[in-house]
C-alpha positions in Angstrom: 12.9 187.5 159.3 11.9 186.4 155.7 13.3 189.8 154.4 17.0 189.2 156.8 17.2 186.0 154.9 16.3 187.4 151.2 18.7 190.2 152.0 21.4 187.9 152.8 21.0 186.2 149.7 21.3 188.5 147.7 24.4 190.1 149.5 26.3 186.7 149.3 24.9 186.4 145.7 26.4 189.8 144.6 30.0 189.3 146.6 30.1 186.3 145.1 29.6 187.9 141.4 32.0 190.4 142.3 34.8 187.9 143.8 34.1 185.6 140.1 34.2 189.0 137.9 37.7 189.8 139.8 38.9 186.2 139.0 38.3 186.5 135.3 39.7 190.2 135.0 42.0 190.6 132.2 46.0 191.1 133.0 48.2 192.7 130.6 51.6 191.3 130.5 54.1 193.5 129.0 57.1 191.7 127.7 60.2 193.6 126.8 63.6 191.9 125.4 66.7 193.3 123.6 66.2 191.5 119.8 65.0 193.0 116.7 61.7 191.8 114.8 63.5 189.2 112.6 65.3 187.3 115.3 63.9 184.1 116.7 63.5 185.5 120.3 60.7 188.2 118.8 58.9 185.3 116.7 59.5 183.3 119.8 57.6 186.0 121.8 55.0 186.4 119.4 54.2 182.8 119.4 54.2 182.8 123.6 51.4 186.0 122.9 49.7 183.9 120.9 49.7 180.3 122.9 48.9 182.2 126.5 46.1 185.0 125.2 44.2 181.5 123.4 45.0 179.0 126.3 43.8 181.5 128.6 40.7 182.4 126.7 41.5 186.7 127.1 42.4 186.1 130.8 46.3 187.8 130.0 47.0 190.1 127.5 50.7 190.1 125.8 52.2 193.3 124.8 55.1 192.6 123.2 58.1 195.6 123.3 60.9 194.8 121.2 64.6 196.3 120.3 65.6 197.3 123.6 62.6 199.9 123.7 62.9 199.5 127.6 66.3 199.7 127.5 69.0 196.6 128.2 68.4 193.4 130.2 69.7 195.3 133.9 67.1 198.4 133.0 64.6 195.8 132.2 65.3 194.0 135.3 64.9 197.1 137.4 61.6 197.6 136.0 60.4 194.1 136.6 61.9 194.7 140.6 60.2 198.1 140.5 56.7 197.0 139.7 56.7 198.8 136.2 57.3 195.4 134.0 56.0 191.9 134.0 57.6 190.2 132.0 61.5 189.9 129.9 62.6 187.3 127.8 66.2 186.9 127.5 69.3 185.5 128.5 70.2 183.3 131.3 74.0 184.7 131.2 72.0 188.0 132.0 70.6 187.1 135.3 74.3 187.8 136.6 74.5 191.4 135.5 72.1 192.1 138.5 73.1 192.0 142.2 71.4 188.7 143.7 72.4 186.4 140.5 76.0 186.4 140.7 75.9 183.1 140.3 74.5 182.5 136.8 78.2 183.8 135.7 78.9 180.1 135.5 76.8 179.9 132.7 79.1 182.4 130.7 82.1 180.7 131.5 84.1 179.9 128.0 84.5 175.9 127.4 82.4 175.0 130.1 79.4 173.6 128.6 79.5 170.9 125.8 76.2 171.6 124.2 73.0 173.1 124.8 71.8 170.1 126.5 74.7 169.5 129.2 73.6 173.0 129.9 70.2 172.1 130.7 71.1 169.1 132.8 73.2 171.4 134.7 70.9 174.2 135.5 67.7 172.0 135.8 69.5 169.5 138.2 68.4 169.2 142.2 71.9 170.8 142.7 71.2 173.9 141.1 67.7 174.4 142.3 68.7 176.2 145.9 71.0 178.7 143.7 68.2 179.5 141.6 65.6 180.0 144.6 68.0 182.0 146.8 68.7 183.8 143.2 64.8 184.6 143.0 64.6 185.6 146.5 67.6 188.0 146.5 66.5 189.9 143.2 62.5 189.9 143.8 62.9 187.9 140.0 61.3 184.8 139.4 62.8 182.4 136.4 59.7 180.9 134.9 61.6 178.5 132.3 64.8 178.6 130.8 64.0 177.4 127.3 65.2 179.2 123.6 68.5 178.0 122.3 70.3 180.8 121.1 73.2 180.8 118.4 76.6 179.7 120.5 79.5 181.8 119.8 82.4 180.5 117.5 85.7 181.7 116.2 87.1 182.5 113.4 90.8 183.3 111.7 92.7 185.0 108.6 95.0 182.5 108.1 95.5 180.6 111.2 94.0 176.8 111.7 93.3 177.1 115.1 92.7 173.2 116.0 94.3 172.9 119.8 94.9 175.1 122.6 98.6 175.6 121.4 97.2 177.8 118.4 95.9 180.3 120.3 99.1 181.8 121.3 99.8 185.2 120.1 96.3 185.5 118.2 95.5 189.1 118.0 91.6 188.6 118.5 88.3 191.1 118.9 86.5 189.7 121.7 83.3 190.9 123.7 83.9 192.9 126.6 83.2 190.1 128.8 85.8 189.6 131.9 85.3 185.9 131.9 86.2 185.7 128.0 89.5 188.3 128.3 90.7 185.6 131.0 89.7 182.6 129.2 91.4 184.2 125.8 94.3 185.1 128.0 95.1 182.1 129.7 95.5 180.3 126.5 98.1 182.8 125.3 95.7 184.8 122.8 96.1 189.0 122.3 92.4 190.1 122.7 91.2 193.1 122.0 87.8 195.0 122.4 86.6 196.9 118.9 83.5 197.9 118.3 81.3 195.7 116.2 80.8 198.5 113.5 85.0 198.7 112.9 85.2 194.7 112.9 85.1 194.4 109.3 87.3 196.7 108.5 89.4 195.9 111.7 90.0 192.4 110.4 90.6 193.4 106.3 93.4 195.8 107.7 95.0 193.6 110.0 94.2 195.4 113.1 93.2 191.9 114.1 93.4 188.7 112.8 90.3 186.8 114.3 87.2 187.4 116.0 84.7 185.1 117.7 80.9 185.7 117.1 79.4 182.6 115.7 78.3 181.8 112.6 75.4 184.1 111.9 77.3 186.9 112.6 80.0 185.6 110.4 77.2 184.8 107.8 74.7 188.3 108.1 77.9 190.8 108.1 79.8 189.1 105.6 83.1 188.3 107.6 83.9 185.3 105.8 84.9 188.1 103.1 88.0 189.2 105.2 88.4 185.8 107.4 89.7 182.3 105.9 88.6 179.7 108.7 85.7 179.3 110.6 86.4 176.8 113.6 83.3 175.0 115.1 84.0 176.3 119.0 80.4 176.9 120.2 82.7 178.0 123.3 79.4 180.1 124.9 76.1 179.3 124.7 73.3 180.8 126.4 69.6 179.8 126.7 66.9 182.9 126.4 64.7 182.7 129.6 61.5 184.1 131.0 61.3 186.1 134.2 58.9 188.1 135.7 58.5 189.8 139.0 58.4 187.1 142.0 55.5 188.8 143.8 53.8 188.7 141.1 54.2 185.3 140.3 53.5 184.6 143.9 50.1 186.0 143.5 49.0 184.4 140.6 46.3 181.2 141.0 48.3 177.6 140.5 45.8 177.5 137.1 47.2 180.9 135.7 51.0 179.5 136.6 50.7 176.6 134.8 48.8 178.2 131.6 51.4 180.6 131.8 54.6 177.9 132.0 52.7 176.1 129.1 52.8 179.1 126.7 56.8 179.9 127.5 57.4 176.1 126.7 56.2 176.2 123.5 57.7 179.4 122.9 61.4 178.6 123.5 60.9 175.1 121.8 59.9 177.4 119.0 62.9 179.4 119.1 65.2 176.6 119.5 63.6 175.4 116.2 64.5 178.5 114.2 67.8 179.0 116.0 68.2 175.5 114.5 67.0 176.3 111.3 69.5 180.1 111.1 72.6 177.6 112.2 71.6 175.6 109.3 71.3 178.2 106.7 74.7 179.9 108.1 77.0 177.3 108.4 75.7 176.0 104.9 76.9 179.7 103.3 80.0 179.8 105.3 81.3 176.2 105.0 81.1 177.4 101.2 83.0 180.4 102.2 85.8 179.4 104.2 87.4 176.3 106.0 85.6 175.2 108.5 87.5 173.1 111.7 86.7 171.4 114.4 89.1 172.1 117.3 90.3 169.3 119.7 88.1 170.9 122.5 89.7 168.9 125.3 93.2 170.1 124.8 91.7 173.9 125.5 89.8 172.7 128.3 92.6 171.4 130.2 94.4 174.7 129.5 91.6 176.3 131.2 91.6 173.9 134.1 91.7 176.5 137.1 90.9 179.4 135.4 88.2 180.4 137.0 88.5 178.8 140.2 88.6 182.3 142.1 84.9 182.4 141.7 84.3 179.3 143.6 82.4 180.1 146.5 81.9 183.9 145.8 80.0 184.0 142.6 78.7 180.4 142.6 78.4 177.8 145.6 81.9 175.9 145.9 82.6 172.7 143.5 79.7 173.9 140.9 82.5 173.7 137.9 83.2 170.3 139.0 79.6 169.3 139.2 79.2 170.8 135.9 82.0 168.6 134.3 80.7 165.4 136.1 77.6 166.0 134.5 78.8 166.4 130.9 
């Protein structure tokens, strides 16, 4: 009987190492997004690496895969529904380039958002919490925190002072190949055209265009204030980079590891909102230099775009989420 009892104990004693040793087994996070090494959203990264792998004292593992080596956000968001990733850090507008998140096209929508912060309200508010879990639930993706303020897009002009929504009638300019920005650019009378970005330069010294709208890094890194004469202050998209990961795998993690986890990517994107800060800074110093810079009457183009977009409603996104998304500005 002694010997049953002994034998017991020592069982329950090595199930019991075994079940502790699997608790504390090391998990390698991969983490793949689309920026090079100098951009904010790599140091960003780097800095999430460094906060979760000491927090966690060697419980996770970052590996960190930059410039698109895993290919764009949809290939990156395949892998994560696949199994083959755990982790991508990038942006919110990308969530709706995948069946499932549709609905995060709102967040793309030119003129919508005010700043960076009426974003926020709007996709942290009790209304948009059920998009975001029927969202996760429909892709298998889980969006851990939408934090990293990235660069807003602007506009810029050879000779044109575009300062109302009147002035953008008959402006020949190179725009991304975005639907929502050809409609938005249409509506208020503009010519846009897609070129790409390695013929801009030249494109706008030749006349081919006459304005473009990346925001003012671009503007500052590839020297377009060389062959442009106004900058004007639009910030008419913004996006915010986010970290995902697989929603099993989120769903399997302990409560401890979520929050260690949520804690690292917090002080990651306040980081990168702090050098995105920083770059706007630097930029808009060199360009306002360069060329005239103007701030356009940006009610005047948001009435023009008043029902633009009102197709969407209830297809893409739930009905009434542009309204709630002006109420809240």
């Amino acid at each position: 009987m002694r010997r049953t009892w002994i034998g017991l104990l020592i069982g329950i004693l090595v199930v019991g190492g075994l079940f502790a040793r699997g608790a504390q087994e090391k998990m390698v996070l991969r983490l793949g997004h689309i920026r090079d090494t100098n951009h904010p959203t790599h140091l960003a990264a780097l800095k999430f690496k460094e906060v979760l792998e000491g927090d966690s004292k060697g419980r996770f593992e970052v590996k960190i895969y930059p410039n698109s080596q895993l290919g764009g956000p949809k290939e990156m968001f395949a892998q994560m529904q696949t199994g083959d990733l755990e982790m991508v850090y990038g942006g919110i507008n990308t969530f709706a380039w995948i069946k499932g998140g549709e609905a995060f096209e709102i967040t793309a929508i030119p003129f919508l958002f005010n700043s960076y912060e009426h974003m926020r309200k709007f996709l942290l508010s009790d209304y948009w919490k059920p998009v975001i879990q029927k969202a996760e639930t429909a892709t298998g993706i889980k969006i851990v925190n939408i934090n990293g303020d990235t660069a807003p897009r602007g506009l810029t002009t050879k000779d044109r002072e575009v300062k109302t929504a009147d002035d953008f009638k008959g402006l020949k300019i190179r725009t991304a190949a975005s639907p929502t920005v050809l409609k938005a650019m249409q509506t208020l009378g503009a010519l846009p055209q897609q070129i790409p970005f390695s013929e801009l330069y030249m494109a706008l010294k030749t006349g081919v265009v006459d304005a473009q709208e990346n925001g003012v890094i671009v503007v500052a890194t590839a020297s377009l204030y060389e062959v442009q004469g106004y900058y004007i202050k639009t910030d008419y998209i913004r996006d915010i980079e986010t970290f995902y990961m697989p929603l099993n795998l989120w769903n399997k993690l302990s409560k401890a590891d979520q929050e260690t986890i949520y804690k690292a990517t917090e002080v990651a994107g306040n980081y990168e909102t702090e050098l995105t800060q920083k770059q706007l800074k630097d930029a808009y110093d060199l360009v306002s230099k360069k060329m005239k810079v103007i701030v356009p009457d940006l009610a005047s183009i948001q009435k023009k775009l008043e029902g633009a977009f009102d197709e969407y409603e209830g297809t893409k996104w739930p009905v009434g989420a542009l309204k709630k998304v002006r109420e809240m500005q």
